[in-house]
SERO-848343 format. One record per atom (N, C-alpha, C): residue number from 1; z, y, x; residue in three letters. Coordinates in Angstrom, 3 decimals, decimal comma, padded with zeros to 6 digits, m for minus. Layout:
    n        up     north      east  res
  NUM         Z         Y         X  ala
...
//
This chain:
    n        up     north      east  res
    1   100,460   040,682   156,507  unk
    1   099,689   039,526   156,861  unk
    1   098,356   039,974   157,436  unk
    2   098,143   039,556   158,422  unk
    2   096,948   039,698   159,334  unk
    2   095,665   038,944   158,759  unk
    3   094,601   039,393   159,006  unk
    3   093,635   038,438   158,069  unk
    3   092,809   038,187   159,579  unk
    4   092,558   036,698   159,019  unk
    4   091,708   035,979   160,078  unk
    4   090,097   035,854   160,315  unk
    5   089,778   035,758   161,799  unk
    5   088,387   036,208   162,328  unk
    5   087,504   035,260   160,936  unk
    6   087,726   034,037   160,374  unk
    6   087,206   033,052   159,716  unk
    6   087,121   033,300   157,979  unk
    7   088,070   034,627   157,564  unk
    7   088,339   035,645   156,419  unk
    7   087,137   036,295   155,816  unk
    8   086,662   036,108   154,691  unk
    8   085,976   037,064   154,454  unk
    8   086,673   038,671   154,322  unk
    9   085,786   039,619   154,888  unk
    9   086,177   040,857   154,702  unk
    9   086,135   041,256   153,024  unk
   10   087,542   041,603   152,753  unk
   10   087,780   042,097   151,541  unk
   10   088,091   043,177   151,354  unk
   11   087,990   043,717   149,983  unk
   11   089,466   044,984   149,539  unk
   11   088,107   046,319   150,396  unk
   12   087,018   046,526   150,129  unk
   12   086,075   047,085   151,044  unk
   12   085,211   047,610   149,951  unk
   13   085,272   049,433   149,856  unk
   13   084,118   049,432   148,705  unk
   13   082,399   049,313   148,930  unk
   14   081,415   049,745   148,026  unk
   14   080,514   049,676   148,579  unk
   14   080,167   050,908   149,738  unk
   15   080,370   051,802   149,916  unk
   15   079,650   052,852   150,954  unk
   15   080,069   052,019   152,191  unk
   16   081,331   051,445   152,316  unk
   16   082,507   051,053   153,518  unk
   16   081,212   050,062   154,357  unk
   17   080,568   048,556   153,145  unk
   17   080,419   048,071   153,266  unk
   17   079,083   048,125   153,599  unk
   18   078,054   049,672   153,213  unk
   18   076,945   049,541   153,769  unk
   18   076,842   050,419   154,889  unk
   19   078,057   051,235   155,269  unk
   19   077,868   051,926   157,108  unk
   19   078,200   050,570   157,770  unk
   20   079,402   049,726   157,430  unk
   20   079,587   048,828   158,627  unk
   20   078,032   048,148   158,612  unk
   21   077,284   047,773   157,663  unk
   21   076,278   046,792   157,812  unk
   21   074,905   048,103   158,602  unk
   22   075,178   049,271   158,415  unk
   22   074,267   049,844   159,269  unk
   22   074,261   050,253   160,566  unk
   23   075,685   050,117   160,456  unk
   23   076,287   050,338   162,406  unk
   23   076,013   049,115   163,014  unk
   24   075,675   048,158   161,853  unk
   24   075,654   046,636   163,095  unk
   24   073,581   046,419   162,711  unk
   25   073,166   047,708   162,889  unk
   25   071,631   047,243   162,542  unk
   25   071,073   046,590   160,836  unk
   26   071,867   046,576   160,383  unk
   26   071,540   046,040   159,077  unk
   26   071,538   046,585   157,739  unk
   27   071,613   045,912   156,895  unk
   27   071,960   046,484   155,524  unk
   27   072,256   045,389   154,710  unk
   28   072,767   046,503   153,322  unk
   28   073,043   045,607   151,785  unk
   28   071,900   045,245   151,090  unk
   29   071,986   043,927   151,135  unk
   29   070,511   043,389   150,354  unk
   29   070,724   043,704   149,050  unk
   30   069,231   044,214   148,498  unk
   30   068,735   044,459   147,078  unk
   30   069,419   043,372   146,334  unk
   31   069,602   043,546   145,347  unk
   31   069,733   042,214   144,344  unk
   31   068,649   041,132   144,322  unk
   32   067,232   041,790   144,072  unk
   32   066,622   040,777   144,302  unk
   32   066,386   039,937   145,163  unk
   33   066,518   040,116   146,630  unk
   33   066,746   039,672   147,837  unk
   33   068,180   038,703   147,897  unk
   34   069,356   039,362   147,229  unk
   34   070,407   038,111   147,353  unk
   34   069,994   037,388   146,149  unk
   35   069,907   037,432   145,613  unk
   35   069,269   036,118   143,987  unk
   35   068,675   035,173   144,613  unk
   36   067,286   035,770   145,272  unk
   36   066,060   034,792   145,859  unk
   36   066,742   033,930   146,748  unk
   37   067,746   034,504   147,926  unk
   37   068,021   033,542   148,795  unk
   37   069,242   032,735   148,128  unk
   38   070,120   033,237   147,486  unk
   38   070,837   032,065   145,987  unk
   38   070,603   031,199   145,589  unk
   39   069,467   031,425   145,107  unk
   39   068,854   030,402   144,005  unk
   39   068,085   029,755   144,220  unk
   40   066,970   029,893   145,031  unk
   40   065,414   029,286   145,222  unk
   40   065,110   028,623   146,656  unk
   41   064,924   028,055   146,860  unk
   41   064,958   027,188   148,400  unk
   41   063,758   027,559   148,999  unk
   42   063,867   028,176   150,087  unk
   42   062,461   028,479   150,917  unk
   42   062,438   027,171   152,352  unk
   43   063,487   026,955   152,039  unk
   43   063,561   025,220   153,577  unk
   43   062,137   024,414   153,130  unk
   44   061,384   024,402   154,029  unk
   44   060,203   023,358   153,758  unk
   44   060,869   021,881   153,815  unk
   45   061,392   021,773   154,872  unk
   45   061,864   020,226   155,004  unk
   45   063,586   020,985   155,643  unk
   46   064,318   020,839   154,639  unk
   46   065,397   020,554   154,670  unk
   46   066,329   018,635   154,548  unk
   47   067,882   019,031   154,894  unk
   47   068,066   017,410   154,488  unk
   47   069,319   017,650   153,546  unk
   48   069,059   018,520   152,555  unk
   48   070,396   019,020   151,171  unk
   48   069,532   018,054   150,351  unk
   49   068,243   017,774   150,204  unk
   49   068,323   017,550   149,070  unk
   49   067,235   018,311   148,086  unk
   50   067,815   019,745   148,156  unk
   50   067,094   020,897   147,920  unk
   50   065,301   020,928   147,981  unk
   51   064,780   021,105   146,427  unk
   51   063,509   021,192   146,596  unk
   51   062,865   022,322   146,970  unk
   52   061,870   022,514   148,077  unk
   52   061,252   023,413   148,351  unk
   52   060,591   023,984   146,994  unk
   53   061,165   025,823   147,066  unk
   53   060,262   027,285   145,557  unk
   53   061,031   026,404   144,759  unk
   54   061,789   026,000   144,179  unk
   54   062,513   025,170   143,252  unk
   54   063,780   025,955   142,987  unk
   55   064,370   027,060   141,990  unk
   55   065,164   027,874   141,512  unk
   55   066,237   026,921   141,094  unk
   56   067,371   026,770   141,219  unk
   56   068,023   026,138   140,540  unk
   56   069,274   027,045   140,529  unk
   57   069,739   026,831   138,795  unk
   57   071,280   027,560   138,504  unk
   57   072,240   027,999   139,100  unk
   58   072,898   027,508   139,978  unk
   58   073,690   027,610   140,725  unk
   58   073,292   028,030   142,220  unk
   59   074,216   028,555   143,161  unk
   59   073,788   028,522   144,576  unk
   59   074,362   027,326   145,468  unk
   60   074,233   026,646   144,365  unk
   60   074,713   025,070   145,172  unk
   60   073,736   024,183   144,423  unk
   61   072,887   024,241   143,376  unk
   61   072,188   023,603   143,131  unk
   61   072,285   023,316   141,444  unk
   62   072,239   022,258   141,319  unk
   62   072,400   022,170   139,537  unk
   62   073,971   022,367   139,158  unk
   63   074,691   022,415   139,911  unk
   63   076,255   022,240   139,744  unk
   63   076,992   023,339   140,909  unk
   64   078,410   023,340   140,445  unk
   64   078,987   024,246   140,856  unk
   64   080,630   023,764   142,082  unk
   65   080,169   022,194   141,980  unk
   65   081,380   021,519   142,554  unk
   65   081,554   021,790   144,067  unk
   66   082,517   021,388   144,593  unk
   66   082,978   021,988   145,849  unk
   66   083,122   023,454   146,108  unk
   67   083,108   024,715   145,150  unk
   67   082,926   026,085   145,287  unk
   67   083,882   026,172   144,858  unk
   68   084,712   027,767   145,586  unk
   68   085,941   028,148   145,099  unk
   68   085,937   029,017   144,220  unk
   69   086,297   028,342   142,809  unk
   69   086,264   029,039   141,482  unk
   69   087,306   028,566   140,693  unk
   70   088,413   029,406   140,777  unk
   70   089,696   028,881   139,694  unk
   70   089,710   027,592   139,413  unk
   71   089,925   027,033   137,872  unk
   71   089,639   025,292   138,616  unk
   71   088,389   024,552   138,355  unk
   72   087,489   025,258   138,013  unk
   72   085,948   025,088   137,544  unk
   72   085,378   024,415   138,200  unk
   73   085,236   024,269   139,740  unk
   73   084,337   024,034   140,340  unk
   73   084,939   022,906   140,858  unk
   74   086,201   022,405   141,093  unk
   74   086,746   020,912   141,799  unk
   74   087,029   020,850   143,175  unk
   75   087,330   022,194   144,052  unk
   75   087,294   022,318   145,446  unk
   75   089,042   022,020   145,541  unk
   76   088,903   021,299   146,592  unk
   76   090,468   020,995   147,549  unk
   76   090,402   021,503   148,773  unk
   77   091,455   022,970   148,235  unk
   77   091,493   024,069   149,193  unk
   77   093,017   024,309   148,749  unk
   78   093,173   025,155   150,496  unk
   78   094,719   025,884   149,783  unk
   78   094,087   027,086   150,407  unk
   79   095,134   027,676   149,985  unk
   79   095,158   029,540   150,391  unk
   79   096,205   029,617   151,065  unk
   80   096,426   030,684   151,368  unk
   80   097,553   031,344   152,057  unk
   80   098,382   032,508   151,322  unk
   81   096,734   032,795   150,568  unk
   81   097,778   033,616   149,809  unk
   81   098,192   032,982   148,208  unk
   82   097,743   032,090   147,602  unk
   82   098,386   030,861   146,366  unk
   82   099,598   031,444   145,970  unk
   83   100,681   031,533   146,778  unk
   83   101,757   031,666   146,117  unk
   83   101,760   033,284   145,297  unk
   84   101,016   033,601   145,761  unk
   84   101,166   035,422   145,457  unk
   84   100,372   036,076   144,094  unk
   85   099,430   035,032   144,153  unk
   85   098,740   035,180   143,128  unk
   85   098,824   034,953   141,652  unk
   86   098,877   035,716   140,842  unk
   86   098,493   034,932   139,600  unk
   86   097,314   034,191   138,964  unk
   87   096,350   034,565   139,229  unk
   87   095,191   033,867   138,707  unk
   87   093,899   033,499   139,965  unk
   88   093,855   032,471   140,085  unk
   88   093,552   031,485   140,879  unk
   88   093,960   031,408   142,262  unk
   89   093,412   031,009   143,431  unk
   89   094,354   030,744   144,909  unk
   89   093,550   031,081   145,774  unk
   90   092,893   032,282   145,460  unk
   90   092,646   033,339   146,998  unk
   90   091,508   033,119   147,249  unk
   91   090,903   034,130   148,397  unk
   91   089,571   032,865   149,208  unk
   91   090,101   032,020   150,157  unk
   92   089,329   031,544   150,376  unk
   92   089,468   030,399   151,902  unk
   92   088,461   031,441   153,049  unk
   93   088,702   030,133   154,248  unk
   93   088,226   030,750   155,201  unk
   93   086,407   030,470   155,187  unk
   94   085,279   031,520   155,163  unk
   94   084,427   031,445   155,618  unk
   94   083,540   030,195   155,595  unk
   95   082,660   029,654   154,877  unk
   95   081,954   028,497   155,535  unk
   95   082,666   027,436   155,357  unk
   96   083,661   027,447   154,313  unk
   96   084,999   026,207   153,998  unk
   96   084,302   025,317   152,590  unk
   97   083,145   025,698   151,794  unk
   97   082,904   025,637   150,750  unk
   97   081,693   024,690   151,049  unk
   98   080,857   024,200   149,904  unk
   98   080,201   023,202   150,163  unk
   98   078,827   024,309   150,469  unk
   99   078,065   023,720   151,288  unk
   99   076,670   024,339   151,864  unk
   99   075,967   024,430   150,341  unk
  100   075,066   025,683   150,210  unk
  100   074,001   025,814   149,560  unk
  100   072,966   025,948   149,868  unk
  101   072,253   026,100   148,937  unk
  101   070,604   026,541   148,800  unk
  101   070,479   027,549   149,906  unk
  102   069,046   027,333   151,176  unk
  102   068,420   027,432   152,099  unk
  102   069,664   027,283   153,363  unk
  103   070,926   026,584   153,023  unk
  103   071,679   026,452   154,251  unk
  103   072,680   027,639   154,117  unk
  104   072,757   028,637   152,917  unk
  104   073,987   029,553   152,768  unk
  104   075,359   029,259   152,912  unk
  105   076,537   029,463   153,037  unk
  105   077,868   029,109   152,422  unk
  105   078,303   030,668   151,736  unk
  106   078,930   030,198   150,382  unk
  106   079,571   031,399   150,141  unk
  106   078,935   032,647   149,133  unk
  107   077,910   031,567   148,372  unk
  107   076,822   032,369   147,982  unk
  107   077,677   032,355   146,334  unk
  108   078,387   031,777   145,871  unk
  108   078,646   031,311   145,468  unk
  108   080,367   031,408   145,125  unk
  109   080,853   031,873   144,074  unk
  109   082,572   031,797   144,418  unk
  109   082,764   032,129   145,629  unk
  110   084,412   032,039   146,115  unk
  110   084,612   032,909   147,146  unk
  110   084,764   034,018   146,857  unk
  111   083,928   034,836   147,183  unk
  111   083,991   036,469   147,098  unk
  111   082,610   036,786   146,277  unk
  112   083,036   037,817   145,396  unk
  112   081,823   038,613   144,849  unk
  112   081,271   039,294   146,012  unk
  113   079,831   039,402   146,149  unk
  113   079,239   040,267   147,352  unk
  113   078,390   041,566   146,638  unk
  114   078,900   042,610   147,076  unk
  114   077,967   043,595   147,230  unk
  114   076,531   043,559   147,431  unk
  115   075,803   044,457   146,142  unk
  115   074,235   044,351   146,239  unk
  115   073,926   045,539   145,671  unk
  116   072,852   046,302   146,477  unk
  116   072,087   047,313   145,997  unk
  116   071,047   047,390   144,969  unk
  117   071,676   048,236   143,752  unk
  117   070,767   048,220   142,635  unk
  117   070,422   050,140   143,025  unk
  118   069,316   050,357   141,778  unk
  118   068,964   051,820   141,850  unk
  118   070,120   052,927   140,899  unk
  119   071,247   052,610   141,433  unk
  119   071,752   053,157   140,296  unk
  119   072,960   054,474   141,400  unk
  120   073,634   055,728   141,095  unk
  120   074,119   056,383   142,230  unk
  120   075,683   056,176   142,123  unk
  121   076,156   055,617   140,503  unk
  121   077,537   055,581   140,675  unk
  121   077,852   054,000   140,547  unk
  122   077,278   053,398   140,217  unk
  122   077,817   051,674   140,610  unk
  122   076,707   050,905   141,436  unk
  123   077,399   049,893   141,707  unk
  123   076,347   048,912   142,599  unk
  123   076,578   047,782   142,168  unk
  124   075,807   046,566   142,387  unk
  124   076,025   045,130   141,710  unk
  124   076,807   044,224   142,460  unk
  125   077,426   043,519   141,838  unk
  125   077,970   042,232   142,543  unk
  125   077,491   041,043   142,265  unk
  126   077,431   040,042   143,118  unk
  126   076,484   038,912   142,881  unk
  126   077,557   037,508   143,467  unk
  127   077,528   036,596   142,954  unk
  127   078,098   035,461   142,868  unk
  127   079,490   034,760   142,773  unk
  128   079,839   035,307   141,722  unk
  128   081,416   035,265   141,294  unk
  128   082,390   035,317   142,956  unk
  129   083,376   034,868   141,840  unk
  129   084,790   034,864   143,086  unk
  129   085,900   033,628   142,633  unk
  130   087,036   033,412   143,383  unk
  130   087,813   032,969   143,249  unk
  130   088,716   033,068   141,950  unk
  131   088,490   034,594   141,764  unk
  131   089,248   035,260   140,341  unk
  131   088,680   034,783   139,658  unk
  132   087,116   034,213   139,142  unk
  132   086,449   033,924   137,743  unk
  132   086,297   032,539   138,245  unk
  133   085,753   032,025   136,891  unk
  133   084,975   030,607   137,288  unk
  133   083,813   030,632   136,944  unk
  134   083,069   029,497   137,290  unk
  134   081,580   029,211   137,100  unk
  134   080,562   029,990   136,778  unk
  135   081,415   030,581   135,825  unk
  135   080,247   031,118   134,403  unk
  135   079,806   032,757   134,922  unk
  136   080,339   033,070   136,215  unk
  136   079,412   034,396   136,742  unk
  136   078,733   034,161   137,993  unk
  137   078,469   032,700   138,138  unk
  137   078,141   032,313   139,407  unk
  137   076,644   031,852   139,280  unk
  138   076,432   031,878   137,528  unk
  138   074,920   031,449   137,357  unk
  138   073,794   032,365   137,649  unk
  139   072,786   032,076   137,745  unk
  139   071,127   032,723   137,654  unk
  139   071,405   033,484   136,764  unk
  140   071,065   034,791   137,719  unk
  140   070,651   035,745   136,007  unk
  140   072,110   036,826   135,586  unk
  141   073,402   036,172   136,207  unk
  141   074,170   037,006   135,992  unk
  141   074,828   038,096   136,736  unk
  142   074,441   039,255   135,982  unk
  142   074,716   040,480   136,829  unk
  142   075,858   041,120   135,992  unk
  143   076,580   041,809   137,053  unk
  143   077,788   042,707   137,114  unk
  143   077,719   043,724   138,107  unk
  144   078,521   044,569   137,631  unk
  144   078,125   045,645   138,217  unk
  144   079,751   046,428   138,243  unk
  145   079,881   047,693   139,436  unk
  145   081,287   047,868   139,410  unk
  145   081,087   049,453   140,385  unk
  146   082,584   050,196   139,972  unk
  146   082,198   051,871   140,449  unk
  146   081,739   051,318   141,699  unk
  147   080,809   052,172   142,425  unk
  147   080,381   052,185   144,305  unk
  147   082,180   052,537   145,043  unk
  148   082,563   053,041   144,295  unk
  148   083,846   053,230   144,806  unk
  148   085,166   052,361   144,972  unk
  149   084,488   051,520   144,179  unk
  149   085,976   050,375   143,992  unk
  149   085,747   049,259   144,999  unk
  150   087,808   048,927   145,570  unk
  150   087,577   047,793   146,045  unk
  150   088,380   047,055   145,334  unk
  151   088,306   046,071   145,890  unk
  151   089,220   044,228   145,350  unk
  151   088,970   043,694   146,092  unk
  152   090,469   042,915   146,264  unk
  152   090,662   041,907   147,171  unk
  152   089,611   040,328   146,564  unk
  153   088,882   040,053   145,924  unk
  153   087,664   039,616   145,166  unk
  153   086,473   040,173   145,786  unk
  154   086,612   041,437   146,276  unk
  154   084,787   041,703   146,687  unk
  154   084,368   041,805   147,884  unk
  155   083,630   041,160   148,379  unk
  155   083,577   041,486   150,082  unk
  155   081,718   041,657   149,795  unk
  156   081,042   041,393   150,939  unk
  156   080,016   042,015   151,094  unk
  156   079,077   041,156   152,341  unk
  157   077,955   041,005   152,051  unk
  157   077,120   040,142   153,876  unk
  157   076,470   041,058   153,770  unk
  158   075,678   041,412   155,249  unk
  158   074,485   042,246   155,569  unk
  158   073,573   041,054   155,599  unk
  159   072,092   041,762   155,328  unk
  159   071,254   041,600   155,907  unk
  159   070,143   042,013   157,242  unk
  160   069,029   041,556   157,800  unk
  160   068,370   041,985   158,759  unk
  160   067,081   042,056   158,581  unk
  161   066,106   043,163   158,127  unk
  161   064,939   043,035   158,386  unk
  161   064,048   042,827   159,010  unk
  162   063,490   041,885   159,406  unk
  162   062,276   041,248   160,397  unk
  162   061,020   042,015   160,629  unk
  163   060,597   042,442   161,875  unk
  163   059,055   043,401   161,345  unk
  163   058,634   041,867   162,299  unk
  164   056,874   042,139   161,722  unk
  164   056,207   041,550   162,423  unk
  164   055,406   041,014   163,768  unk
//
């Protein structure tokens, strides 16, 4: 099975995931850097809802609904891959999930993402997956996994540093 342009990239460990993000100019954001943009709304005038410096639990806000999380979260999605699975029904495609905090998708369930902590044999993962529910998708919860390992569960975003 071919995976689609709209797919998050999976099954990718961390080194994999921070040359591709440096061949394309970028990098793996710090933990603290994916948390902040998670959790805390920097939109001055957004129309979510979302209060501007206002942290809230989730990367969807006080709640976890519309996110793909086993059956925790209440999303009406199929997979492709569902039938294959035993424990829950895959990711979806990309940007399929309900918008979060500062305009993210995906911050959230979906895929665990790769994040740089100071450490040389593991690295962190940040905002659950499809495999768990809710309860690793909150503020504050960190996991961590070999730099070497992949899962079809972990994919990874770059970031871009701005100079002035």
């Amino acid at each position: 099975m071919a995976a689609l342009d709209n797919e998050p990239v999976v099954h990718i460990n961390f080194n994999e995931a921070k040359n591709y993000c440096k061949w394309n100019k970028k990098r793996i954001p710090t933990i603290k850097e994916w948390e902040l943009a998670a959790y805390t709304e920097f939109r001055l005038n957004n129309k979510d809802g979302y209060k501007f410096k206002k942290s809230y639990p989730y990367p969807t806000g006080d709640n976890t609904l519309g996110l793909n999380c086993l059956n925790d979260c209440n999303f009406n999605y199929s997979s492709k891959f569902s039938k294959f699975l035993l424990r829950g029904y895959g990711h979806v495609s990309t940007s399929s999930t309900k918008e979060g905090i500062n305009g993210l998708y995906d911050m959230g369930g979906n895929v665990w993402e790769w994040v740089d902590i100071n450490d040389n044999s593991y690295k962190g993962i940040k905002g659950g997956s499809w495999w768990y529910g809710k309860n690793q998708m909150i503020q504050g919860y960190d996991a961590t996994k070999p730099k070497n390992m992949s899962a079809v569960y972990i994919g990874f975003r770059c970031v871009k540093d701005f100079k002035n």
